[in-house]
N, C-alpha and C positions, 0 to 999 in steps of 0.2 A: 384656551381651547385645546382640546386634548384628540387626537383622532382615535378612533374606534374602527371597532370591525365587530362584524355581524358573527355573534358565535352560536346563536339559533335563536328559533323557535320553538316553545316548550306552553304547558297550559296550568294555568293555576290551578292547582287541584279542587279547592275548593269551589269558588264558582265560573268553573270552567271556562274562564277569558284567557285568550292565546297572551302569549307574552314574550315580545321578542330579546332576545338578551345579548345587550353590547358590550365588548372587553376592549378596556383600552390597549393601543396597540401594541403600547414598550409595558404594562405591568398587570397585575393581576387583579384591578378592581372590573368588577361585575356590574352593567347598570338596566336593569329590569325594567321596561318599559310595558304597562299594559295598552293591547291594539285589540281592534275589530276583528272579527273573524274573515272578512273581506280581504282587508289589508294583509291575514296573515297568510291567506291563501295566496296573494299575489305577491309575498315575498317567498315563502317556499316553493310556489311553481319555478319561479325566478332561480333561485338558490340550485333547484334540482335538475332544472334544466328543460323543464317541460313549455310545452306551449298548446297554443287555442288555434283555433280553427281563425277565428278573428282577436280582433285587438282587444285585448282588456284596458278598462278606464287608466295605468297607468302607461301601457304601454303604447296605446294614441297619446299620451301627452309627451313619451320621449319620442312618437313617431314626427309630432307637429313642432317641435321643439328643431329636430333636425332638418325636419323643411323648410323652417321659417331660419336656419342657418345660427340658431341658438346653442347653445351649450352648457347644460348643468356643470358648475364648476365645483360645487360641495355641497352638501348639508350638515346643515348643525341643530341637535340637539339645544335650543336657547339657555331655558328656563322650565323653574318648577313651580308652577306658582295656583294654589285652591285645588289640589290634588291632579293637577294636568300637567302636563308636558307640552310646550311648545317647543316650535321648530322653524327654522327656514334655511328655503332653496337658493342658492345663489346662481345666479345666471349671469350668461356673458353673452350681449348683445350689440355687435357693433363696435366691438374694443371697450363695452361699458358694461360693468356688473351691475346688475339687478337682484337686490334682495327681497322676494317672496313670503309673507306669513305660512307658512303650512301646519298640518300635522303630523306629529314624530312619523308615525307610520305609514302617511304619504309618502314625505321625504325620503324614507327608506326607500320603501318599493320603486321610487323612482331612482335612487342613487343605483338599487342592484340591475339597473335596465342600461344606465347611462355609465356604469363601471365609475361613477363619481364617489371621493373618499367623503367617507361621514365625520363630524366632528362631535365634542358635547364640550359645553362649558365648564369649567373647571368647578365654579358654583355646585352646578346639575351633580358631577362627579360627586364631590364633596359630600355633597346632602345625600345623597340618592344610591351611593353604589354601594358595592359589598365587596368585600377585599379579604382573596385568601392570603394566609401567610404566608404558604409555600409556595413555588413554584407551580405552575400546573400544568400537566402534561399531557395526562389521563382525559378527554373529554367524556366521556362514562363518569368518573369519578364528578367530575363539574355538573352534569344532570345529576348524578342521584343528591350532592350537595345543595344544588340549587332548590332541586324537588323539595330534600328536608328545612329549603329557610319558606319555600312557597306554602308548605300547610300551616307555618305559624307568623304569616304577614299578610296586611291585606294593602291596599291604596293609600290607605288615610294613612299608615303607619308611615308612608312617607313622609306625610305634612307636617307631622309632628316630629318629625327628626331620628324617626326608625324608634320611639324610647318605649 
């Protein structure tokens, strides 16, 4: 497992699905995950600082989470497996972690509510990211980059191993 950090949200160009993109934390692989538009709103509200008048669907479940004395302790990225991304939540209840099924984009939006660090599988990494050569500093430069791999890839190219 590899930790990650949320370096945005950005949209496929072509059929307009938001897609959140994870950069591991010590190097320069990229891993592109495509989410719901729901999801991606309740990571960029999150990310920007904004808030609702009430609770949105993830932010009741870090509200109930904290009441019942729980604690999101990480998410991880699992597996890639029939062009999907799974994920889970790990919780601490009672001195006992509790590992959750989720999805990627759940997990997210929950981790950016509970300040809990994200993971992805070395696997997932492997198969699935994208890796500049140099260093990257420029985040301008990483969107318009990204942009130009998002008009010539779609989902499935995952499965197949990017070929």
């Amino acid at each position: 497992m590899q930790q990650m950090q949320i370096y945005g949200v950005s949209f496929d160009m072509v059929g307009k699905q938001p897609i959140v993109l994870l950069k591991t934390a010590d190097g320069n692989r990229f891993l592109p995950i495509w989410i719901g538009h729901p999801e991606a709103a309740a990571i960029l509200m999150k990310l920007q600082g904004a808030s609702t008048p009430r609770p949105m669907t993830h932010d009741l479940l870090n509200d109930v989470l904290e009441s019942v004395d729980a604690k999101c302790e990480r998410v991880a990225v699992t597996e890639l497996r029939d062009n999907t991304f799974y994920a889970s939540i790990t919780l601490s209840v009672n001195g006992t972690e509790i590992e959750i099924d989720s999805r990627p984009s759940d997990a997210i939006a929950l981790a950016v509510r509970c300040h809990a660090p994200i993971y992805a599988a070395d696997e997932v990494i492997e198969e699935s990211s994208i890796e500049f050569e140099h260093e990257v500093e420029d985040q301008e430069e990483v969107v318009e980059k990204f942009k130009d791999f998002l008009d010539q890839v779609s989902p499935e190219d995952f499965a197949r191993g990017g070929d």
